[in-house]
N, C-alpha and C positions, 0 to 999 in steps of 0.2 A: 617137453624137451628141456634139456637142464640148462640154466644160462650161464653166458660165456664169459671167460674174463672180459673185463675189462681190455679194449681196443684188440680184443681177436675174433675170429670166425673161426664156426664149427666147420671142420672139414669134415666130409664124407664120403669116400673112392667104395664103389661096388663094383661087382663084376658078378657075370652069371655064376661062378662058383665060390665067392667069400666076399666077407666083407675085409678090403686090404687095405685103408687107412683108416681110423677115425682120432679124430683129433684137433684143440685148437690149435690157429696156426695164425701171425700175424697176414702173410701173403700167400694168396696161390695164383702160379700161375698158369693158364694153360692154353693149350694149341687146338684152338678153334677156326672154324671155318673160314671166318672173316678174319683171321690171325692171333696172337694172342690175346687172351684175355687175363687182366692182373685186376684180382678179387682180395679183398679188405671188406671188416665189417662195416656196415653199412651203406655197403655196396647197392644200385638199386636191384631190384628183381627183375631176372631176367633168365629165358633160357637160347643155351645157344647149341650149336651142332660143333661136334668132338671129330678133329680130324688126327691120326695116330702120328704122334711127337713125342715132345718131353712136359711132363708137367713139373715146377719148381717149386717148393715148398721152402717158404720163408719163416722161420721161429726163432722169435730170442736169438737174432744175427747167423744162424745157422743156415746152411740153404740146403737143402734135399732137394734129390731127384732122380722119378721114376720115367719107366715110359708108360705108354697109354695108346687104346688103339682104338679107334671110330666109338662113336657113341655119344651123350649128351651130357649137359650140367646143367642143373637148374638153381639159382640163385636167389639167394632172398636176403635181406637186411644182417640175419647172422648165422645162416649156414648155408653151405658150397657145396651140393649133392654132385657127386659126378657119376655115372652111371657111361661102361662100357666092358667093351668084351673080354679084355683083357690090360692087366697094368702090373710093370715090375721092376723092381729094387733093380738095379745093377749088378748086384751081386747074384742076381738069380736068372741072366740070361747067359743062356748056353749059345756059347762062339758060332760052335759047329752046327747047330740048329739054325742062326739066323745068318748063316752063310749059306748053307742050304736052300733056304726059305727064297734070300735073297736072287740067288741065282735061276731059282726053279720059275718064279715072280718073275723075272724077266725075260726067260726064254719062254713062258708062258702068254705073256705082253707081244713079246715080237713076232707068236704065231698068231696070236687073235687078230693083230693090227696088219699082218699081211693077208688073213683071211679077208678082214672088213673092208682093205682097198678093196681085194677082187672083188668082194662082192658088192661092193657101194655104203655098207654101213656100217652106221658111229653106234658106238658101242659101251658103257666101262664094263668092267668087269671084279672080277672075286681078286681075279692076279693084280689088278692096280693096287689093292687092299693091300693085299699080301704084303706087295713089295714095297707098301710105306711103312708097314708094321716093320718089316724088317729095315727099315732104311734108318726108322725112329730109335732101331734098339742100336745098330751100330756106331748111332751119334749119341745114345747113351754113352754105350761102354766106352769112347772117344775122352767123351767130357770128364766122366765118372766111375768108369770101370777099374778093376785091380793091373796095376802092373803086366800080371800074367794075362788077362783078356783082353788087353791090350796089343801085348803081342801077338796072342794067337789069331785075332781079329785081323790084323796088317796081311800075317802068314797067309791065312786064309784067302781073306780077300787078292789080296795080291796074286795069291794060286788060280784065284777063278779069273780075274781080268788079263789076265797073261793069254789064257786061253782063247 
């Protein structure tokens, strides 16, 4: 592996269909189990469990950021593998898709969880996923998205909470 500047770490974002970052980066940071985690070289080795958030990307004063959905990172002295299902730019989630997502996640949620009172059991499921996958992109576009998915995201949202 090729070595890295001087006070960076190799970063490396996979997902089951591409490889969508590689790169040095002074800081990453990300939305782990135990909360976040802020990675620099020489960080020690460590792997941790990837709860779906925002990961921030620190370079030369700059800050990026993606989201990211369940999945793992394994760390070592000077590169930062992260490995999950899915991860994206701001500029690449669709409003209307994670209002969708959003809304389905939750009425998904509130028939499981009235199922499992009647029935007596605890449960998670696929819909908690969901609905944090969607919850992480809309605090994306919040923080980082354009103008316009910004609005449309309020509209949106706004549309389904009404109801």
């Amino acid at each position: 592996m090729a070595q890295t500047q001087t006070g960076k770490i190799k970063l490396v974002v996979v997902t089951p269909y591409k490889t969508f970052f590689e790169g040095e980066v002074d800081i990453v940071t990300i939305p782990a189990l135990d909360g976040e985690l802020g990675i620099m070289k020489d960080h020690s080795p460590l792997v941790a469990a990837i709860i779906p958030g925002i990961c921030r990307i620190l370079n030369d004063g700059e800050t990026k950021m993606f989201s990211c959905s369940e999945g793992y990172a394994e760390i070592s002295h000077r590169v930062a593998l992260v490995v999950c299902n899915s991860a994206e730019w701001p500029e690449e989630i669709s409003v209307s898709r994670t209002v969708k997502s959003y809304r389905d996640a939750t009425r998904k949620l509130e028939e499981e969880r009235r199922q499992h009172i009647e029935q007596g059991i605890i449960q998670t499921s696929d819909s908690a996923n969901m609905l944090a996958r969607s919850k992480a992109r809309m605090h994306l576009i919040r923080l980082a998205g354009s103008e316009s998915q910004k609005s449309r995201l309020e509209k949106q949202f706004n549309a389904i909470s009404a109801k």
